[in-house]
C-alpha positions in Angstrom: 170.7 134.8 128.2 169.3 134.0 125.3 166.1 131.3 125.0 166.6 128.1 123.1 164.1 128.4 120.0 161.7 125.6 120.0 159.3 124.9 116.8 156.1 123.0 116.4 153.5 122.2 113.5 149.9 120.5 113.6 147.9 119.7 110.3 144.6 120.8 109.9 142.9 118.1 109.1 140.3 116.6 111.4 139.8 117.2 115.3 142.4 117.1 117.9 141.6 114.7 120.4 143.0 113.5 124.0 146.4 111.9 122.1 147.3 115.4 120.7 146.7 117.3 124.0 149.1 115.1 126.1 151.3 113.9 123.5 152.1 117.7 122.4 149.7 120.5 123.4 150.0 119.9 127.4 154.0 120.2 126.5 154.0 123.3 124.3 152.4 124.8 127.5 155.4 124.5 129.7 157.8 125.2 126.7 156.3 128.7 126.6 158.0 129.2 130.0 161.7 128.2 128.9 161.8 128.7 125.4 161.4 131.1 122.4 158.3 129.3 120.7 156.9 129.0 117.2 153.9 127.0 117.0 152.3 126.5 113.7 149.0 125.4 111.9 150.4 123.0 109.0 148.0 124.4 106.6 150.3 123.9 103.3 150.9 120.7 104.3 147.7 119.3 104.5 147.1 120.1 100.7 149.5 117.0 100.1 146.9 114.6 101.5 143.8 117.1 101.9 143.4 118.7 98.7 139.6 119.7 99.4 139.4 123.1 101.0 136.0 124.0 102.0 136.5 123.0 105.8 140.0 124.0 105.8 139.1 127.7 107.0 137.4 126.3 110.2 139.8 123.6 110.7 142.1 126.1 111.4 140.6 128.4 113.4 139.7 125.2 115.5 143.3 124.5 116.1 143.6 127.7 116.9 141.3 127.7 119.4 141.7 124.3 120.9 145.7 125.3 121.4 144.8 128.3 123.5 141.8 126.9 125.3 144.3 124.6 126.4 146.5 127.3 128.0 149.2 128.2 124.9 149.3 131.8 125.2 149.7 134.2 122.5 151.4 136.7 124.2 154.6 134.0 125.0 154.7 132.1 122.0 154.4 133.3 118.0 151.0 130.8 117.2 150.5 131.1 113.1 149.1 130.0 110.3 151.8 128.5 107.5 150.4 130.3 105.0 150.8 134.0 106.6 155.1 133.2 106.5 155.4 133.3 102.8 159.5 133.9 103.4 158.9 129.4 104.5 157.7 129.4 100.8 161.1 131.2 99.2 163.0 128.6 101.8 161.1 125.6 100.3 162.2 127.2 96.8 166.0 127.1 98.0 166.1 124.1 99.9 164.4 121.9 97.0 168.0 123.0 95.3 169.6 120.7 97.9 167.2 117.8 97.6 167.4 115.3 95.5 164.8 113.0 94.2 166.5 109.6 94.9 166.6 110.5 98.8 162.8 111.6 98.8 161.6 109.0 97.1 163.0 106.8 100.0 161.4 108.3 102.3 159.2 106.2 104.4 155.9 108.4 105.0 155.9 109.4 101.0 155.8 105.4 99.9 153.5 105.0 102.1 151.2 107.7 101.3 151.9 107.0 97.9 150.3 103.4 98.8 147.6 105.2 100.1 146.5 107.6 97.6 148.1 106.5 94.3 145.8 108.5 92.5 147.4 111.6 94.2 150.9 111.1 94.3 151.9 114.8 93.8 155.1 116.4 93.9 154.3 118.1 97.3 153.4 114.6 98.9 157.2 114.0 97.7 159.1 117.3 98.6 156.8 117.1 101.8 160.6 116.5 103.8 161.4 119.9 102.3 159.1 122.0 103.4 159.0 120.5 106.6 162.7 121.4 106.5 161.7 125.1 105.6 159.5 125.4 108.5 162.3 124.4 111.0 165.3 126.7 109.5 163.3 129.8 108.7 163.4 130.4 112.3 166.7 128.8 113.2 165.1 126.4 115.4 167.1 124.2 117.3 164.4 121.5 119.4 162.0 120.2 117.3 159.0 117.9 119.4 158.7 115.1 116.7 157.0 111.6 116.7 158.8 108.6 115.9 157.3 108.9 112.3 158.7 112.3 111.7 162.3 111.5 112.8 163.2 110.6 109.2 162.1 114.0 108.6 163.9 115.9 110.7 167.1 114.2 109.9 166.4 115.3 106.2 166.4 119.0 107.7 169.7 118.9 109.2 171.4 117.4 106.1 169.9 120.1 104.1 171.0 122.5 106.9 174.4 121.0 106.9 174.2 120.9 102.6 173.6 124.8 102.6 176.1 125.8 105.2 178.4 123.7 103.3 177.6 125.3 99.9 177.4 129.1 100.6 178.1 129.6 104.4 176.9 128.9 107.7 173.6 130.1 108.2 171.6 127.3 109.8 171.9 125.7 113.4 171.5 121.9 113.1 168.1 121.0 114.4 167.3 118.2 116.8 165.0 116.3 118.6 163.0 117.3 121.5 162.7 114.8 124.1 160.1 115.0 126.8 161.5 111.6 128.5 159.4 110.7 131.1 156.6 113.5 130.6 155.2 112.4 127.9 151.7 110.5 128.3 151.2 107.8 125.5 147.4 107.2 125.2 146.0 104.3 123.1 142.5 104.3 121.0 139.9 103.0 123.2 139.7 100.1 121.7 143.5 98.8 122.3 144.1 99.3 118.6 147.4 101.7 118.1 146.5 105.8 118.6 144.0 108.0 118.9 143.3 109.4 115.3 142.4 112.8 114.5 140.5 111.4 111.0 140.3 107.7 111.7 138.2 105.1 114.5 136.4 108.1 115.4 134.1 106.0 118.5 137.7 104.9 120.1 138.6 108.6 119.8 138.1 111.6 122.2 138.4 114.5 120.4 139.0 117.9 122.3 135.6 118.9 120.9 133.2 116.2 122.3 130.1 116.6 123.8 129.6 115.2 127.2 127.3 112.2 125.4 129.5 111.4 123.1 132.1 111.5 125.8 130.2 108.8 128.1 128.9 106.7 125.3 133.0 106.4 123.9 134.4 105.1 127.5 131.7 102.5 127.7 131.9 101.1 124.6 136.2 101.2 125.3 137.3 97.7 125.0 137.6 95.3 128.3 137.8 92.3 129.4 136.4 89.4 132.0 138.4 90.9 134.1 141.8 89.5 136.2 141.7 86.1 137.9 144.9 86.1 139.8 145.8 89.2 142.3 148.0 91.9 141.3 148.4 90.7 137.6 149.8 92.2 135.0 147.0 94.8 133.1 146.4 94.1 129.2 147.7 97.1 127.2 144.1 98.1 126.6 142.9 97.8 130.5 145.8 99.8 131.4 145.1 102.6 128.9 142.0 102.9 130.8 143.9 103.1 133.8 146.3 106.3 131.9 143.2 108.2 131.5 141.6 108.0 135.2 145.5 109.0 136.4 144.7 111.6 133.9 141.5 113.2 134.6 139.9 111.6 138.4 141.2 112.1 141.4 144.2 110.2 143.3 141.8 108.6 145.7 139.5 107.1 142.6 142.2 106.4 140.7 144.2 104.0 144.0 140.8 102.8 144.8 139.9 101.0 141.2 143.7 100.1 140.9 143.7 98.4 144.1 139.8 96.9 143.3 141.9 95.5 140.1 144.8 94.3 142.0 142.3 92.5 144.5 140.2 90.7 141.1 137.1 92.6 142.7 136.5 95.4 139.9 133.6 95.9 137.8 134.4 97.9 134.7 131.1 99.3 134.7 131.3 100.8 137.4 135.2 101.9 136.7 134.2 103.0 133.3 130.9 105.0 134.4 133.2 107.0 137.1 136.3 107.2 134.3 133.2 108.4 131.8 132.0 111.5 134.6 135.9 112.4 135.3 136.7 112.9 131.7 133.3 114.7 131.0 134.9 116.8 133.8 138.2 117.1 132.4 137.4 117.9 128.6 134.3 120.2 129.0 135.9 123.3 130.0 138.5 123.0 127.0 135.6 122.2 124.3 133.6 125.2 126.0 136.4 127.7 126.1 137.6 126.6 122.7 134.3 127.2 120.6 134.0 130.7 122.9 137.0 131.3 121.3 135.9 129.9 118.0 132.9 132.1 118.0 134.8 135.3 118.8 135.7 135.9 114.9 137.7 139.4 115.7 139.6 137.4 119.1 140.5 134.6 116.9 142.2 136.9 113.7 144.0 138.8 116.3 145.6 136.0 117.7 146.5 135.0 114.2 147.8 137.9 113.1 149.8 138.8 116.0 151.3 135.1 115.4 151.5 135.9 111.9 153.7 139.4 112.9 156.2 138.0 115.5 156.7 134.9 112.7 157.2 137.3 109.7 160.0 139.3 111.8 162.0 136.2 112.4 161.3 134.5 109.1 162.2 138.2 106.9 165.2 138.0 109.6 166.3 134.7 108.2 165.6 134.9 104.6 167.7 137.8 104.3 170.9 136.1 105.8 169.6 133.5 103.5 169.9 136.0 100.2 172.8 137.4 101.3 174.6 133.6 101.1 173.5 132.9 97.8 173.7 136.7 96.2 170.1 136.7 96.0 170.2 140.2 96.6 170.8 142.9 93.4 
């Protein structure tokens, strides 16, 4: 029976942090069992927003790393680089036949980018929908993990899809949505303000790549209050972010015994935060240490690219030459 192909992109640009490992990472681990996996480093697409390269090289090879240290492995799943498919490239060329400037100008991640850096609107920012789309087809994907701000996206990909099977025959299965339903772990910026960022509030952050220090000084400074006056009330979002992350990295016993302290109008949050601060420490040190090993191992790190790179290529070169075939591309 054949597996379900599954396909996944992160951009390079700044440091993953706890949001990224269980809003995506922790689940492209157990995809690896079930599905035929293609997990990407967005390195094309960073250009729209990142058009400075020098750090781009390490950035990479950070994701890289990061993704296995947290248990992806290369052996089950095709982990590449963009950049090493260039068959996504010819795709882009095709499927930017099919897209039309009125849709992607409506698009509501290119206005606001466009707000953002209106001294860099470029015509990748805008035809950023396309490539996206390139990424998903060139391996025929059919679940595609998205956040709520790429769903305009990826309904753009399946209207090209649909555009090209319409125009010179079905090639493309329609991509959708992969929904993790009650698996997936939202976790708030430590200061109750929105996400984790990966560029952005870097002290209500924790970044995959922290240092134990930085680690304590973050979850001390993480926003609280006087505290609950009335038993078993209702936690503040911000409190009961706090909460998410000792469910996430101390033990049932800690966790019962500071929610009941809470429920009781007894807790301290310094001492909660000072145990939350040693559990996490616990939690993130051994993917930070195993992930710079990694990092540091030059010749382990551009085999695991380049094996990505080889089981990518087959299925792109696959693709692409159904692709030619459909348009008479081929002479």
């Amino acid at each position: 029976m054949n597996k379900e192909t599954v396909l996944s992109g992160i951009r390079p640009t700044g440091y993953l942090h706890l949001g990224n490992y269980f809003g995506a990472m922790r689940n492209y681990v157990k995809m690896q069992e079930d599905y035929n996996c293609y997990f990407f480093v967005a390195n094309w697409h960073s250009l729209t927003t990142h058009p400075d390269t020098k750090a781009l090289q390490e950035s990479v090879y950070r994701v890289i790393a990061e993704n296995v240290a947290s248990g992806l492995d290369p052996e089950k799943v095709a982990l590449y680089v963009q950049s090493d498919v260039p068959e996504i490239a010819e795709l882009y060329l095709y499927l930017n036949m099919l897209a039309y400037k009125g849709e992607l100008e409506k698009t509501t991640t290119f206005k606001e980018k466009a707000k953002t850096q209106p001294d860099n609107i470029n015509a990748g920012l805008l035809t950023y929908p396309v490539l996206m789309a390139a990424d998903i087809l060139i391996h025929r994907a059919v679940k595609v993990p998205v956040g709520k701000d790429q769903e305009q996206h990826l309904e753009m990909a399946r209207n090209f899809a649909e555009r090209f099977n319409f125009r010179y025959g079905h090639i493309f299965p329609e991509p959708h949505a992969f929904n993790f339903g009650e698996n997936l772990i939202k976790i708030m910026s430590l200061d109750g303000n929105g996400k984790m960022s990966k560029s952005e509030n870097q002290m209500a952050t924790l970044y995959l790549a922290d240092d134990d220090d930085a680690i304590r000084k973050k979850i001390m400074k993480a926003k609280t209050d006087s505290g609950p006056t009335t038993p078993n009330s209702i936690k503040p979002d911000y409190i009961e972010n706090l909460f998410t992350l000792m469910k996430i990295a101390s033990t049932e016993e800690v966790y019962y015994r500071f929610d009941e302290q809470y429920n009781q109008c007894t807790i301290r949050y310094g001492d909660f935060k000072k145990q939350l601060a040693e559990d996490m420490v616990a939690f993130i040190k051994p993917i930070r240490e195993k992930a710079a090993d990694i990092q540091n191992n030059k010749e382990l790190i551009h085999k695991i690219i380049k094996q990505g790179a080889d089981k990518a290529r087959a299925s792109a070169s696959a693709t692409l030459q159904e692709v030619r075939k459909a348009i008479r591309m081929i002479y």
